[in-house]
N, C-alpha and C positions, 0 to 999 in steps of 0.2 A: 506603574507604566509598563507597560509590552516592551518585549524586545522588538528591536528592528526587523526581525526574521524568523520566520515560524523556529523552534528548538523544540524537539521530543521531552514528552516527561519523560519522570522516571517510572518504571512498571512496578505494580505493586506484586509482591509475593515470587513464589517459583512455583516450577511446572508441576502443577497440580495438586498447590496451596489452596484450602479454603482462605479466602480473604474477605473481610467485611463487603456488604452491598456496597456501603458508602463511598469505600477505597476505589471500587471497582468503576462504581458511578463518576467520581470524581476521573478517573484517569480515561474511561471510556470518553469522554463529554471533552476531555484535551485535548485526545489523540483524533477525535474528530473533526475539531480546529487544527489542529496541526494539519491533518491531513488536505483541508481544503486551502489553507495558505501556503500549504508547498503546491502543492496543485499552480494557483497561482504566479509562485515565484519561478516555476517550473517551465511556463510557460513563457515568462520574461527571460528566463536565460535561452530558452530552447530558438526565439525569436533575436537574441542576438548572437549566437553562434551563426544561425543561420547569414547574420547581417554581415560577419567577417570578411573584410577584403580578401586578407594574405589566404592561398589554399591552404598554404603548410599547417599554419595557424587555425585558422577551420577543422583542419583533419585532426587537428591534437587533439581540441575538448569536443570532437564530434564521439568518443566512447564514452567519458564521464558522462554525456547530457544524457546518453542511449542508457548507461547504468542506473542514474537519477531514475528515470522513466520505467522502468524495471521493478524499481526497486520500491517507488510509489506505485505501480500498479499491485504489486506483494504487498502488499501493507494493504491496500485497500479493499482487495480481497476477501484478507484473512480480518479485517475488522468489520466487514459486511456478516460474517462468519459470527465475529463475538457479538455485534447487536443483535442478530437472528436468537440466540442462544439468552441474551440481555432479555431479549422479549416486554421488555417497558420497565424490568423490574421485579417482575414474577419469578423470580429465580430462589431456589432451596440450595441446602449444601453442593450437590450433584452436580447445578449447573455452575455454583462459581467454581469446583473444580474444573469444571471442561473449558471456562473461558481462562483461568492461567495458564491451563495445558493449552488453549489455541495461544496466548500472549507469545508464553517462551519455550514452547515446541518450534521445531522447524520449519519457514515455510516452504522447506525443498522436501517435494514430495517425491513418493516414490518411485525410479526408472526416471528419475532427471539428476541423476548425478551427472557430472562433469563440468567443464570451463565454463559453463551461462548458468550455472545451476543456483542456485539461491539456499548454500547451507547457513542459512541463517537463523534468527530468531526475530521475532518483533522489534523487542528493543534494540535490537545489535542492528538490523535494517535499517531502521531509523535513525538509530548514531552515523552510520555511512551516510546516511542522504543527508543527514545537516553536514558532517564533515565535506561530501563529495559538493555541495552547493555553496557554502561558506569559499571552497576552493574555485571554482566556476565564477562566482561572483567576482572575485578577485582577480584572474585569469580574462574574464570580458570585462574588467572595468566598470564591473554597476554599481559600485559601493560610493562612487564619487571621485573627484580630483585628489581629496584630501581624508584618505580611508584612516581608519581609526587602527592609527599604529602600533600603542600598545594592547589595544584589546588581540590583536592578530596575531602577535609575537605571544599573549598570555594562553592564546585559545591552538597556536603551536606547541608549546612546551607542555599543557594539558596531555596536545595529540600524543607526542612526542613522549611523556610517561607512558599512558596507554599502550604502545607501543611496544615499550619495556616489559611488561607487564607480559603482554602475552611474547615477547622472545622467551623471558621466560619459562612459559610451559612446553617449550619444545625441547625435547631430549638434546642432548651434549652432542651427540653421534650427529645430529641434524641441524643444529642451530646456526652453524658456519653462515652463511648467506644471511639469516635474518639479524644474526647479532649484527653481521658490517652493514646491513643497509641501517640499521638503528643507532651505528655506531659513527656511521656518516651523516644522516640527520639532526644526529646531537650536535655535532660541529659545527655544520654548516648555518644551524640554528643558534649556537652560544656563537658564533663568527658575527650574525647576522644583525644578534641584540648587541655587540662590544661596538658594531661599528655604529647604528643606531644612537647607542649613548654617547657614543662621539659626536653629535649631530651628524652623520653623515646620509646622504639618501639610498634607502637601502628599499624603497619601491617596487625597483624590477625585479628583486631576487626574492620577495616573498613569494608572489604567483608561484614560480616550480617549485618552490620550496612547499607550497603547500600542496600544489599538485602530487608531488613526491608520495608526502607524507600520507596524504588521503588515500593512493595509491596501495604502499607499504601497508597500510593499516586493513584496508579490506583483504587484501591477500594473504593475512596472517587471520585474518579473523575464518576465512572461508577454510585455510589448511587448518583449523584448529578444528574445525567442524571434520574436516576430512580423516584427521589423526583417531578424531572419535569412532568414524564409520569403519576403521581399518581396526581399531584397537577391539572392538565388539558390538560384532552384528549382531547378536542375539539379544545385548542391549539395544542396539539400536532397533533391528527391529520390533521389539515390543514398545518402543517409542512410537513407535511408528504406527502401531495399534491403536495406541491411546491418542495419539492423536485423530485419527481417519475416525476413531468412534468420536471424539467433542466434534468433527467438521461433520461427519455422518447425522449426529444429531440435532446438530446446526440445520444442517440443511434440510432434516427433515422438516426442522421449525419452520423455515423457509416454502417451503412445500404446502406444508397447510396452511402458512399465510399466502398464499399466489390463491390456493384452491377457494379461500374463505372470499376472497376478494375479488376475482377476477374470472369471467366466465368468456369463451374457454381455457379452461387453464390445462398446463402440461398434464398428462399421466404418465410422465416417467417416475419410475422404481427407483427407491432411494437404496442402498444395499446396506447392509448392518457388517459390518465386518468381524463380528461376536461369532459369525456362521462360518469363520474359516477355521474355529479352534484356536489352540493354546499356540506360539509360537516353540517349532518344534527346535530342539537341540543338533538333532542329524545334519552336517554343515550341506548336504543333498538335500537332505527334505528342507532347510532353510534357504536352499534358493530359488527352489518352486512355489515356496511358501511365498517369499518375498512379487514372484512374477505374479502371484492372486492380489497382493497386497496393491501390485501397481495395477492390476483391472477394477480394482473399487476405488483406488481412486479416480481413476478414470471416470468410470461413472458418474461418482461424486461432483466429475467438473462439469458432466455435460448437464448434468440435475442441477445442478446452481447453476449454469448460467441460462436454461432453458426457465425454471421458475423468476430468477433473477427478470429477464427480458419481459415476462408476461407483465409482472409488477412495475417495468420503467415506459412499457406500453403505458399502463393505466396512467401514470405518472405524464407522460407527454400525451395524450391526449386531454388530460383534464388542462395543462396549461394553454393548450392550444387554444382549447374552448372559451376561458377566460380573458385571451388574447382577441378572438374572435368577436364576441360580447364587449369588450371593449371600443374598439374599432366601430362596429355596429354603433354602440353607445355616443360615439362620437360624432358619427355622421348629421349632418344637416339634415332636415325635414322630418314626421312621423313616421315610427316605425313600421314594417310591414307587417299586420297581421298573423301571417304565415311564418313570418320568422319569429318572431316574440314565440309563435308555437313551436319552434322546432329548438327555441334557446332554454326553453321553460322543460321540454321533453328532456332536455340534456339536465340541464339542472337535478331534473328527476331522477334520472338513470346515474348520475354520480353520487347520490343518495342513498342507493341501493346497493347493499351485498350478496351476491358477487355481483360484479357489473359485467351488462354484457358488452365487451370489448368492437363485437362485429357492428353489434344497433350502434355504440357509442361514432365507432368510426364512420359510420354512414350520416350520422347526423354533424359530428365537428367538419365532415369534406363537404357536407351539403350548405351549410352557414359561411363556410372560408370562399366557395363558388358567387354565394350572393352578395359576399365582401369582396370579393377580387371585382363582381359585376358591378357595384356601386361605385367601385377605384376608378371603373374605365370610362363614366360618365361625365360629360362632360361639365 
């Protein structure tokens, strides 16, 4: 039986683990689902925020829904990224390396450090958005009258270790703040289960209580990222190579599939980022180095989503078309001549590689004209 609510798997391997096809296959084909049921559930929260009478209340979970939202477009990005790379399956050592380095590499790219910045990883994105939605849920009441009490208070105490976990790794010199917010959480949490096992109702106080925690936990996860970027840029930036070379090659993949399929297709330049050299030591020549590093990816975004668009063209015209044909198909009396020709042209032209996207659009706006004119008759 399915949970009630999309949950993230687990990721197989670390960054830039050969891992079985299989592993890969399996988790890729989850995080797929995953991603389209939060999608989904995203949209039921985003729609009752919206519906909040109180302002105050509106403005409180109006940043969680906006992180949510963020944090699923990050994720879906960077997994458009692994199936490009996935390519059906045709993958050798090489690429399942590139797709762990894209899993548990960062999807904060370079020259977006700060407060919106996304030092995350896949799976660590993903743990936020089910924590940050599990919290949301609870906060607008969508879970029902009669929410499931112990599972909330079990899937607290989880957070709540987690939490531990990374205070943690934060030096002694600096932990002040995180231990007492961890040290308040635990309280206010074994407070909340003592009074619970007393029968008592203890309803209102989970919501900011999970708020809280949902909170506390992204903010330690991002300075943990942060502790890294400050502890060693020289690591970091050759992280940062290897990762812009798996999305570089990604999207080259992406590239020749827009090119193979779809006429006309972009001719932008994918850039290799192997042509910048080794990362240099010199903490000078490593911040000019790093300013090259944010012009390729740069590129990198306008190349993905330039071939990306070409490809969800072809994609929304072919539904169109069937929508089209449909409708057609349904109308009363024989069909026209002319059109069966212009639906038959189409059928043909989605048949064909590359397709040409101008003919296609000429002919799906020419059939949608004589179906809107059939709509208007009386």
């Amino acid at each position: 039986m399915s949970p009630a609510h999309a949950t993230a798997p687990a990721a197989p391997g670390s960054i830039g683990a050969d891992v079985p096809d299989t592993e890969l296959l399996a988790y890729l084909d989850a995080m797929l689902r995953w991603k389209d049921r939060r999608r989904s559930e995203l949209a039921a929260l985003d729609e009752a925020a919206l519906a909040v009478a109180d302002a105050h209340e509106r403005a409180a979970v109006t940043p969680d829904v906006t992180l949510s939202m963020t944090l699923w477009q990050a994720v879906a990005d960077r997994l458009a990224l692994i199936q490009a790379t996935w390519d059906s399956g045709r993958v050798g050592e090489r690429e399942r390396r590139r797709i762990t380095t894209l899993v548990w590499g960062s999807l904060e790219q370079p020259g977006t450090r700060g407060a919106q910045s996304l030092a995350v990883s896949l799976p660590e994105a993903c743990r936020l958005s089910d924590s940050l939605a599990s919290s949301l849920r609870s906060r607008l009441r969508l879970d029902g009258a009669d929410p499931d009490l112990p599972g909330r208070l079990r899937a607290l105490r989880q957070q709540v270790e987690r939490i531990a976990d990374q205070v943690a790794l934060i030096p002694d010199a600096r932990s002040g703040s995180a231990a007492g917010a961890h040290r308040e959480l635990d309280q206010r949490l074994t407070d909340i289960t003592d009074r619970a096992a007393r029968g008592a109702d203890v309803g209102g106080l989970l919501g900011p209580l999970e708020s809280q925690a949902a909170t506390v936990e992204r903010d330690l996860i991002v300075a943990a990222s942060a502790r890294a970027h400050a502890k060693a840029d020289h690591a970091q930036a050759t992280r940062e190579v290897a990762e812009l070379s798996a999305r570089g090659e990604a999207v080259r993949a992406l590239a020749h599939r827009a090119r193979a399929t779809v006429t006309p297709a972009p001719r932008l330049g994918v850039p290799d980022v192997a042509a910048l050299g080794p990362v240099p030591g010199d903490p000078a020549e490593l911040t000019a180095y790093r300013e090259r590093l944010e012009r390729v990816e740069r590129a990198l975004t306008v190349a993905q989503g330039e071939y990306a668009a070409a490809l969800a063209r072809l994609e929304d015209l072919t539904e169109r078309a069937a929508r089209v044909r449909l409708q057609l198909s349904q109308a009363s009396g024989e069909p026209e001549p002319a059109i069966e020709a212009l639906a038959d042209q189409t059928d043909a032209l989605l048949a064909t590689r590359p397709t040409d996207l101008t003919r296609l659009q000429a002919l799906v706006q020419a059939q949608e004209s004589f179906a809107t004119a059939m709509g208007g008759r009386p």
